[in-house]
One Martini backbone bead per residue (centre of mass of N, CA, C, O) as a GRO file, in nm:
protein
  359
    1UNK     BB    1   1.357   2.717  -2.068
    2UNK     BB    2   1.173   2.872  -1.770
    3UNK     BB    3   1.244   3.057  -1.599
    4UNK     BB    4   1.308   3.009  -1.216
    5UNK     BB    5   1.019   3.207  -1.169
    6UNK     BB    6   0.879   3.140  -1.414
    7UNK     BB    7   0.574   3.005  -1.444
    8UNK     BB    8   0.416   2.705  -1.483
    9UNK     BB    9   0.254   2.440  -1.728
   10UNK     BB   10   0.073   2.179  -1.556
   11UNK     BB   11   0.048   1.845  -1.614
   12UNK     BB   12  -0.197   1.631  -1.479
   13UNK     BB   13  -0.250   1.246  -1.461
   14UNK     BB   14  -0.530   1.051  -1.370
   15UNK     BB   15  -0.775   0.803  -1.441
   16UNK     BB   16  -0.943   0.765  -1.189
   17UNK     BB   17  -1.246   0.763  -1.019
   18UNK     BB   18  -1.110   0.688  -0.743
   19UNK     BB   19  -0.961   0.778  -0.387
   20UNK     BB   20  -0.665   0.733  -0.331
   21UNK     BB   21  -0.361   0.762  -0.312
   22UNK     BB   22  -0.211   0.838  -0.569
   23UNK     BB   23  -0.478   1.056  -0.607
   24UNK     BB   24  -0.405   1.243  -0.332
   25UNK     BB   25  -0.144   1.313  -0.432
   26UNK     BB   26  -0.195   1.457  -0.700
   27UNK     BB   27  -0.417   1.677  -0.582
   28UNK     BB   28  -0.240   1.807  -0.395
   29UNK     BB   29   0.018   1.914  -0.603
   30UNK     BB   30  -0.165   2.046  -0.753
   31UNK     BB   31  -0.292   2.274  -0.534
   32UNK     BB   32   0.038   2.337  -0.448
   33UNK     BB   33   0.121   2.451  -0.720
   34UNK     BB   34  -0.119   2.668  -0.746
   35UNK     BB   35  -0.062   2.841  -0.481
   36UNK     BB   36   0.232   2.914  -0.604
   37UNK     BB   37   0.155   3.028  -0.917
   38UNK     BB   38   0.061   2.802  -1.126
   39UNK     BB   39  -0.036   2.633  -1.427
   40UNK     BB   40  -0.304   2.371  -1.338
   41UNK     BB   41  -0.375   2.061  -1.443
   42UNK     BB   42  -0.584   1.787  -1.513
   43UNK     BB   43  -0.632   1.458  -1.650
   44UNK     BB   44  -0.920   1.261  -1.659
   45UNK     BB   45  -1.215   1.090  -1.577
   46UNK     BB   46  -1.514   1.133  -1.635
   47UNK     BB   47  -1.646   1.170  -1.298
   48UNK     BB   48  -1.432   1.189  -1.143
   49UNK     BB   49  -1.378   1.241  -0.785
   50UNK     BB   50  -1.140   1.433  -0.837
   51UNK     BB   51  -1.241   1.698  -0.910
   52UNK     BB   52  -1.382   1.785  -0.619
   53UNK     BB   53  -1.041   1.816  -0.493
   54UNK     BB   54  -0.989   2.053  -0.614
   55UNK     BB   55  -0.866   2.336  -0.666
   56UNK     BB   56  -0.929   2.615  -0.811
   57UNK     BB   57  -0.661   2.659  -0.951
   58UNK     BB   58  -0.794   2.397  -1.104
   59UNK     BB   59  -0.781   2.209  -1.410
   60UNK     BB   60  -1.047   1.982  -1.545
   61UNK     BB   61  -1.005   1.703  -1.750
   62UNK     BB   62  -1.261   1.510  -1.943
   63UNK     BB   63  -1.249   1.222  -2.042
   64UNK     BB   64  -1.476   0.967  -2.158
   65UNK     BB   65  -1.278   0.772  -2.328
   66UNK     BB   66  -1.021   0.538  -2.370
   67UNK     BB   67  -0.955   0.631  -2.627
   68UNK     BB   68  -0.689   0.744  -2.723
   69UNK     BB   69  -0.547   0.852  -2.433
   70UNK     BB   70  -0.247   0.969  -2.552
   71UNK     BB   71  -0.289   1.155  -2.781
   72UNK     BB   72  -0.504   1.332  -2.614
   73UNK     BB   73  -0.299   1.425  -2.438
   74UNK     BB   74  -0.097   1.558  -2.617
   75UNK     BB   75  -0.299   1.773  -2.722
   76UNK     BB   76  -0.383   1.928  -2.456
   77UNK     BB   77  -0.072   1.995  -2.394
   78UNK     BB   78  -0.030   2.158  -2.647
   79UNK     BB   79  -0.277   2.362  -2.630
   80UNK     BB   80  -0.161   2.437  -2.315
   81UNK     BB   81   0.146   2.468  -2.246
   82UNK     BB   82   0.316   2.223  -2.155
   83UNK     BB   83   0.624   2.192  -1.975
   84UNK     BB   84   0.453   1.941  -1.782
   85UNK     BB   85   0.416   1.596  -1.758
   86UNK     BB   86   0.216   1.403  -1.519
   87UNK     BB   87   0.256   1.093  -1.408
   88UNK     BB   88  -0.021   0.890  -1.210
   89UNK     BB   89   0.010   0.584  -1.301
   90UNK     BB   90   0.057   0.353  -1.534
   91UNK     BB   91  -0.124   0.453  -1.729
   92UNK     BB   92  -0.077   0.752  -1.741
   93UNK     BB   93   0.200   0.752  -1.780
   94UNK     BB   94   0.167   0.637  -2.088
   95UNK     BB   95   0.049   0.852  -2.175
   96UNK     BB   96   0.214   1.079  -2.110
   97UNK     BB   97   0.447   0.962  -2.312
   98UNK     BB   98   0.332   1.158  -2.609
   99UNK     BB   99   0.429   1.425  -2.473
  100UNK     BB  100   0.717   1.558  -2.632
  101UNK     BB  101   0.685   1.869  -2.586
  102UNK     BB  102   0.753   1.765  -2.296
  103UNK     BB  103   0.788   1.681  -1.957
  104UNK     BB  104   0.833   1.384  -1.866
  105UNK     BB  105   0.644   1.237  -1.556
  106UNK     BB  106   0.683   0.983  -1.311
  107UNK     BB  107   0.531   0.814  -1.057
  108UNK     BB  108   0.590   0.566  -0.805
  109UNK     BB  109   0.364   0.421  -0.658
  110UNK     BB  110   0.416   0.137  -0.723
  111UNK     BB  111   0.612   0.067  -0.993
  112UNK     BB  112   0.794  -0.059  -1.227
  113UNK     BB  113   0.716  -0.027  -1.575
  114UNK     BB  114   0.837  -0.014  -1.906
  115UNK     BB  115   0.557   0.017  -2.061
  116UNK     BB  116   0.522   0.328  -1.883
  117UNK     BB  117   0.809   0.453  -1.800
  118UNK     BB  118   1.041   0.421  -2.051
  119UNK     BB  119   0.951   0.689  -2.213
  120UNK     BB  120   1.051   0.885  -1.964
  121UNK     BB  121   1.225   1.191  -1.845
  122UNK     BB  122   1.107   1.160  -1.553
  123UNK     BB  123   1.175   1.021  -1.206
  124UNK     BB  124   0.975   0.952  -0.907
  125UNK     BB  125   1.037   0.821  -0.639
  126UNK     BB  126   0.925   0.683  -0.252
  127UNK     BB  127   1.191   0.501  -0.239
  128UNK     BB  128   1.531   0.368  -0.203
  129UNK     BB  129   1.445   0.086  -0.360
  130UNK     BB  130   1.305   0.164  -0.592
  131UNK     BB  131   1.586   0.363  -0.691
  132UNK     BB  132   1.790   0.175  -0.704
  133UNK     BB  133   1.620  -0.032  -0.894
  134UNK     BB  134   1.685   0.110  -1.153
  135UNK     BB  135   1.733   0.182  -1.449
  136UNK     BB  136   2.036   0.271  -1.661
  137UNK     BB  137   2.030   0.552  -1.857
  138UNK     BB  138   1.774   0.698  -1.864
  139UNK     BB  139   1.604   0.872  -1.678
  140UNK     BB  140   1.582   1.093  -1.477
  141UNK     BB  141   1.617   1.099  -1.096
  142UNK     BB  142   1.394   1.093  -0.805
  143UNK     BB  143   1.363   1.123  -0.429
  144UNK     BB  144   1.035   1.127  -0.322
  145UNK     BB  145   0.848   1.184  -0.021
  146UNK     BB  146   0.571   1.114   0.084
  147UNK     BB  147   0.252   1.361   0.233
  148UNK     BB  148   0.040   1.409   0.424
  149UNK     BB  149  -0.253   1.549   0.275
  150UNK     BB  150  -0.461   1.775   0.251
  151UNK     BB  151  -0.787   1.830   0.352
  152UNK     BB  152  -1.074   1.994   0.214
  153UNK     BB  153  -1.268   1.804   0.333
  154UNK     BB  154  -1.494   1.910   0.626
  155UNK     BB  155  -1.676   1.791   0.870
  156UNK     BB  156  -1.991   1.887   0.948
  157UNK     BB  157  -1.908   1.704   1.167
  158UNK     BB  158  -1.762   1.569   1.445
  159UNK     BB  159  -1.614   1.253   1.457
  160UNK     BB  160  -1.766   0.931   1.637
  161UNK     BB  161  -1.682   0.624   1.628
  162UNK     BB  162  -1.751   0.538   1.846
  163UNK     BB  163  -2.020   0.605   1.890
  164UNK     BB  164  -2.103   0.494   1.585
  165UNK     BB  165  -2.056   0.145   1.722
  166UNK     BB  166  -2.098   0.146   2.040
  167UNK     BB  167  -1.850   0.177   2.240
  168UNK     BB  168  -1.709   0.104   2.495
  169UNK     BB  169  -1.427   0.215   2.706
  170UNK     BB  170  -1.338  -0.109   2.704
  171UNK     BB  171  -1.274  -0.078   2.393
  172UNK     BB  172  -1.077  -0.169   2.146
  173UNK     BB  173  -0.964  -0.028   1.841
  174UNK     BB  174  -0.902  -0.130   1.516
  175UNK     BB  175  -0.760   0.019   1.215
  176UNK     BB  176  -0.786   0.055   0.847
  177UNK     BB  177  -0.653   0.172   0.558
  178UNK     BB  178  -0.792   0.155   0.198
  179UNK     BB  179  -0.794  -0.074  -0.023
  180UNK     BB  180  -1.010  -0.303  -0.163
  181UNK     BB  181  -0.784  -0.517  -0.207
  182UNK     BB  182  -0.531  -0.765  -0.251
  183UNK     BB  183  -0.269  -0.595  -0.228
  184UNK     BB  184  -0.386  -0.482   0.107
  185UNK     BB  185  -0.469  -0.734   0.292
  186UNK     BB  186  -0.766  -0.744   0.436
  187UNK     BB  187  -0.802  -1.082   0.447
  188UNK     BB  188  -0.558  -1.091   0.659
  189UNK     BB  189  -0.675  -0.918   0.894
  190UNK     BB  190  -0.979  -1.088   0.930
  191UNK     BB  191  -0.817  -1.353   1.000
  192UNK     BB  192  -0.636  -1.265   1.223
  193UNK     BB  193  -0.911  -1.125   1.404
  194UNK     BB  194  -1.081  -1.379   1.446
  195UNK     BB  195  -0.852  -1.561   1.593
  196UNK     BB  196  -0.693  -1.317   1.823
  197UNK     BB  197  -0.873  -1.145   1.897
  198UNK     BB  198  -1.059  -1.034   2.137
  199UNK     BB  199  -1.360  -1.038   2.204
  200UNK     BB  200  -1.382  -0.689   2.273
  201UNK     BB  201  -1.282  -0.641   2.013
  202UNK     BB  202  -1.258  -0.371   1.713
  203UNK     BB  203  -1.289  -0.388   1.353
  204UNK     BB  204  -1.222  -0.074   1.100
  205UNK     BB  205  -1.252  -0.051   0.794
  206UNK     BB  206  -1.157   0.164   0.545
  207UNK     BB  207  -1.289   0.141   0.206
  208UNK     BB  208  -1.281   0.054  -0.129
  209UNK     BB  209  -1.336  -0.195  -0.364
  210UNK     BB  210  -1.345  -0.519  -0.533
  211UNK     BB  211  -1.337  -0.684  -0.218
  212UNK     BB  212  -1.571  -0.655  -0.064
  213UNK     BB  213  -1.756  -0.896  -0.061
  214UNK     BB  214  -1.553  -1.105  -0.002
  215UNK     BB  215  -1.491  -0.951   0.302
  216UNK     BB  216  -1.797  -1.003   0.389
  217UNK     BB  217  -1.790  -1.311   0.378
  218UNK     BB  218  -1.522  -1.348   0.588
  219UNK     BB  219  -1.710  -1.165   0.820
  220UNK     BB  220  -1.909  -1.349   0.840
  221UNK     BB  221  -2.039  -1.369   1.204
  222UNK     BB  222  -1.894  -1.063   1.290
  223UNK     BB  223  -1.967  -0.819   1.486
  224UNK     BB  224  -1.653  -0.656   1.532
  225UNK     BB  225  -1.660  -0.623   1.175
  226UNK     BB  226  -1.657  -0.290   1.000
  227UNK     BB  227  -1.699  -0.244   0.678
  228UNK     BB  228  -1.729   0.122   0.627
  229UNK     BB  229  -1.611   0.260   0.355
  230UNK     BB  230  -1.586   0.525   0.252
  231UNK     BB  231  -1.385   0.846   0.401
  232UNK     BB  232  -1.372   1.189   0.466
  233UNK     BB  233  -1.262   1.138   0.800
  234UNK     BB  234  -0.994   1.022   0.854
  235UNK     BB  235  -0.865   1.196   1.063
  236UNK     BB  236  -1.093   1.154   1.269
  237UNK     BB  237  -1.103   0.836   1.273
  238UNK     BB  238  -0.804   0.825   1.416
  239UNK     BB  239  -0.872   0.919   1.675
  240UNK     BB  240  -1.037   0.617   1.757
  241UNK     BB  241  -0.820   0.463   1.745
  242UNK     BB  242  -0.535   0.212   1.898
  243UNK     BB  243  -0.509   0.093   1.651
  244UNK     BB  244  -0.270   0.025   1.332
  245UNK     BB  245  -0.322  -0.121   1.020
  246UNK     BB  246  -0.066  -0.304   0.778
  247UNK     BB  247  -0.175  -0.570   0.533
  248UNK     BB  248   0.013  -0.565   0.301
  249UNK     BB  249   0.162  -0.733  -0.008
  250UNK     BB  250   0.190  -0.411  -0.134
  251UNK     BB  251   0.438  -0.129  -0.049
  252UNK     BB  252   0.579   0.187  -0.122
  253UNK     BB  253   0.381   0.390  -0.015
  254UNK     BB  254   0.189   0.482   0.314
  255UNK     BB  255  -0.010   0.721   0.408
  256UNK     BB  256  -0.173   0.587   0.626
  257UNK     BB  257   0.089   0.573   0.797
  258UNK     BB  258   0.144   0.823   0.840
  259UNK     BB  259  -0.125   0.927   0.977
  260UNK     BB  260  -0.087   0.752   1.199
  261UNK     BB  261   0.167   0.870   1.297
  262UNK     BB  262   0.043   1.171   1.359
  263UNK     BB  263  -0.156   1.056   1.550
  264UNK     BB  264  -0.017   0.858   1.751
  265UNK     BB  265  -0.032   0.563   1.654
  266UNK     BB  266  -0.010   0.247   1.655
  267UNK     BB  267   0.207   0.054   1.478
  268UNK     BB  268   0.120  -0.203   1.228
  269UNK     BB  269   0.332  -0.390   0.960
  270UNK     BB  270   0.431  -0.499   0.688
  271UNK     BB  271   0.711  -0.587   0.516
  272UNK     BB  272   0.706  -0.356   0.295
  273UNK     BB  273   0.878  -0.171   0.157
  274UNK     BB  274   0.796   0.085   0.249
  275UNK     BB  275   0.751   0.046   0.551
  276UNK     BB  276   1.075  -0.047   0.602
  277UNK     BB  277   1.162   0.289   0.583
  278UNK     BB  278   0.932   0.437   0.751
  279UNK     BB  279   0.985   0.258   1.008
  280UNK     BB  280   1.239   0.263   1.053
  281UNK     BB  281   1.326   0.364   1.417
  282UNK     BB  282   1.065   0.310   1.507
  283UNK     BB  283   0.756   0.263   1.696
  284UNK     BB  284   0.711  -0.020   1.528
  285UNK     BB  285   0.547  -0.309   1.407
  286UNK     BB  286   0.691  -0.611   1.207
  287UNK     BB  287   0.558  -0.843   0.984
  288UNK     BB  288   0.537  -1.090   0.774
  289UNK     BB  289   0.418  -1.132   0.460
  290UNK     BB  290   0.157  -1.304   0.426
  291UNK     BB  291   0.026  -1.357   0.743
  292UNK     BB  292  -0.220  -1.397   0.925
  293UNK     BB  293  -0.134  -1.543   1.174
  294UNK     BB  294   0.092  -1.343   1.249
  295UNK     BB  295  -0.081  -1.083   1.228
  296UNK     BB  296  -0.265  -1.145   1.487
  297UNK     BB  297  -0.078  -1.215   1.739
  298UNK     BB  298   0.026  -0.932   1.719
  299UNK     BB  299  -0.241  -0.794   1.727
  300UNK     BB  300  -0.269  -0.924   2.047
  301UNK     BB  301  -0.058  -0.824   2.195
  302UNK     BB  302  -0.070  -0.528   2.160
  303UNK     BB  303  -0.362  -0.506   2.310
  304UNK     BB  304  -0.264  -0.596   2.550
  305UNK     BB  305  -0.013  -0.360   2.564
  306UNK     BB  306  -0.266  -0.141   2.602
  307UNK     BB  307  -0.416  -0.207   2.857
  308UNK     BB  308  -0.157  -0.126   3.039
  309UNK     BB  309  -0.234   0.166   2.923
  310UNK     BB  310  -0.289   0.463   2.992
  311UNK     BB  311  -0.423   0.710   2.753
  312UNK     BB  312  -0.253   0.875   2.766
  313UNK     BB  313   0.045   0.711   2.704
  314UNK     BB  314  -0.025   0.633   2.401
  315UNK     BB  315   0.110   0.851   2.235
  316UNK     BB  316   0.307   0.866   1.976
  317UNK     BB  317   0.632   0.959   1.871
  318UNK     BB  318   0.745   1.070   1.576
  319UNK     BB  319   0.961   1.077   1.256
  320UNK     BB  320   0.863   1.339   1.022
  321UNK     BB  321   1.082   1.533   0.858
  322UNK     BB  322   1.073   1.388   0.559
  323UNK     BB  323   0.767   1.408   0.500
  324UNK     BB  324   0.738   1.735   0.392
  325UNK     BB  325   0.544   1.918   0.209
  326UNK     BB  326   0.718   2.171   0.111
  327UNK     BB  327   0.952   2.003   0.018
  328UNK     BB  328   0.836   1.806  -0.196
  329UNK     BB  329   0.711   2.040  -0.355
  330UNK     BB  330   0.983   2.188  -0.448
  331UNK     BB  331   1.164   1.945  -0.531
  332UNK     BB  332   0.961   1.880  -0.780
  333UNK     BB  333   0.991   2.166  -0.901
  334UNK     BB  334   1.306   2.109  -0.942
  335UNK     BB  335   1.306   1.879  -1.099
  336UNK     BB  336   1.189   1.941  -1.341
  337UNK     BB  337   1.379   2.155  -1.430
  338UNK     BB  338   1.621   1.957  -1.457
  339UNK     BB  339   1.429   1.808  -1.713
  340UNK     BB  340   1.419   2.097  -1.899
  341UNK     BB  341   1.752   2.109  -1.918
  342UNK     BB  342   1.813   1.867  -2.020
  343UNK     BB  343   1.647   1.894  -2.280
  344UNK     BB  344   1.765   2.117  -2.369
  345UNK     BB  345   2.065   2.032  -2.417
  346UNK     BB  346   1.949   1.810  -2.604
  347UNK     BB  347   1.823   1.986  -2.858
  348UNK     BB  348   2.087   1.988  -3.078
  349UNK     BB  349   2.089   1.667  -3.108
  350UNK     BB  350   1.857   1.636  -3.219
  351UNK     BB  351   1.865   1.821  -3.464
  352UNK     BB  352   2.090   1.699  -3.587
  353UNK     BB  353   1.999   1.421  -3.646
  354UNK     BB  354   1.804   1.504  -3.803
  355UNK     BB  355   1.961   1.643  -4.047
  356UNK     BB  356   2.094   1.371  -4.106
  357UNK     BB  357   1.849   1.245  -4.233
  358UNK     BB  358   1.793   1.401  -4.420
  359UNK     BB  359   2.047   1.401  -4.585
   0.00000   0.00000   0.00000
């Protein structure tokens, strides 16, 4: 194991081409880890814009093919002397678990799953409920709560969403940000809000994902409803927003609410695991998962009571000291440690069992 202050070289995977909340966080953690003065790789898929978000002293290895893609990493670790390899998604986390001669480590964005996570030597949950049910006696584990990355790449211009949508000053902004996916819920959202937002409110989705289409077609007809697409503005668009709404029928930690909370706007939140601990005891409103209907109502009743509010009264004040982006990263750096601590321990038993064989 390298000495407590002697700097790691540290390789982070995540295969995905375009950028979501799993892989914001991936990309965050090493860039604050390389800050640190670690030694940080990515290893991901060639052309991912993961590449482009990366800091200078971070280093990008893109495989081209999806083929034997355990193995490679597994090379590419060896070849780097990586103390740790951390995988972030399902297949990531399944290649990193090839790279044996490393402390393998998985987050958990979505949820456990034996196939990818089972043969990991340490496990980093995102909320309480997650770390609670993992299976007992296998990987190291530890709960450390995702915070909201720094964003590199500054707007151009400052973004004017209400004018770029062109509301008027008495119209409300209805706002949600995430994959178009399934798993997300927009379809959700757009049936609540063409049922039940008033007239002159105005909804508008930030994201990318395999449901545009269907979500356009779900929205056609209504011009009150706006999917946006990917924009690297979030944090300025969220300025523009009245409400902050997160539809997911499944939700580990949402990112999208922590900047909610940030920006200090209403949110409305499906009761999804990670929303259900992000949420206790804050000023946000939750309804039951998967009822369009209920959260339609809901998102209504919501814009009523905003319309009674003057402007400045608006913002509210949420508990965010526990989602620190300096504690989370020194934490996660701590974890490591005590994974190679764990693995150092247990090579005489490893070495032992092997001469037992060979004998």
């Amino acid at each position: 194991m390298p000495p407590l202050q002697e700097p790691l070289t540290l390789v982070h995977v995540v295969f995905s081409s375009r950028i979501a909340g799993g892989e914001r966080h991936c990309i965050d953690l090493a860039n604050a880890q390389a800050a640190l003065g670690h030694r940080v790789h990515v290893i991901g898929s060639a052309g991912s814009a993961v590449a482009g978000a990366l800091a200078r002293g971070v280093t990008f290895h893109g495989l081209k093919l999806p083929l034997l893609r355990g193995w490679r990493v597994a090379a590419l670790a060896r070849r780097l002397g990586a103390d740790v390899v951390h995988g972030h998604l399902g297949p990531a986390c399944k290649a990193a678990a090839h790279a044996r001669r490393s402390a393998r480590i998985g987050t958990l964005h979505v949820g456990y799953k034996a196939h990818h996570h089972a043969r990991l030597d340490g496990l980093v949950c995102v909320n309480r409920a997650q770390h609670e049910s993992l299976p007992k006696g296998g990987a190291l584990t530890s709960l450390i709560y995702n915070w909201a990355p720094e964003r590199l790449v500054a707007p151009a211009r400052p973004t004017d969403l209400r004018a770029e949508l062109r509301l008027a000053p008495h119209q409300l902004l209805v706002g949600s940000v995430g994959r178009l996916h399934a798993s997300k819920g927009m379809d959700l959202l757009v049936q609540g809000f063409k049922a039940h937002a008033p007239a002159d409110a105005v909804l508008a989705i930030l994201g990318e994902g395999p449901d545009e289409a269907r979500l356009k077609a779900l929205a056609a007809g209504d011009a009150r409803i706006h999917l946006l697409g990917f924009r690297p503005d979030v944090c300025e668009a969220l300025k523009a927003f009245d409400l902050f709404v997160s539809p997911s029928r499944e939700e580990t930690f949402s990112l999208a609410i922590l900047e909610a909370m940030h920006a200090g706007l209403p949110v409305l939140s499906t009761a999804t695991q990670g929303p259900l601990e992000l949420l206790a005891g804050q000023p946000a409103r939750l309804v039951p998962v998967g009822n369009a209907d209920l959260l339609g109502r809901a998102l209504a009743e919501e814009l009523a009571l905003l319309r009674e509010l003057p402007p400045h009264a608006r913002p509210i004040s949420y508990a965010t000291a526990a989602y620190d982006r300096g504690n989370a990263v020194n934490r996660t750096l701590g974890f490591y440690r005590d994974v190679l601590q764990r693995q150092a321990a247990l090579a005489p038993h490893f070495e032992d069992e092997e001469e037992a064989i060979i004998a």
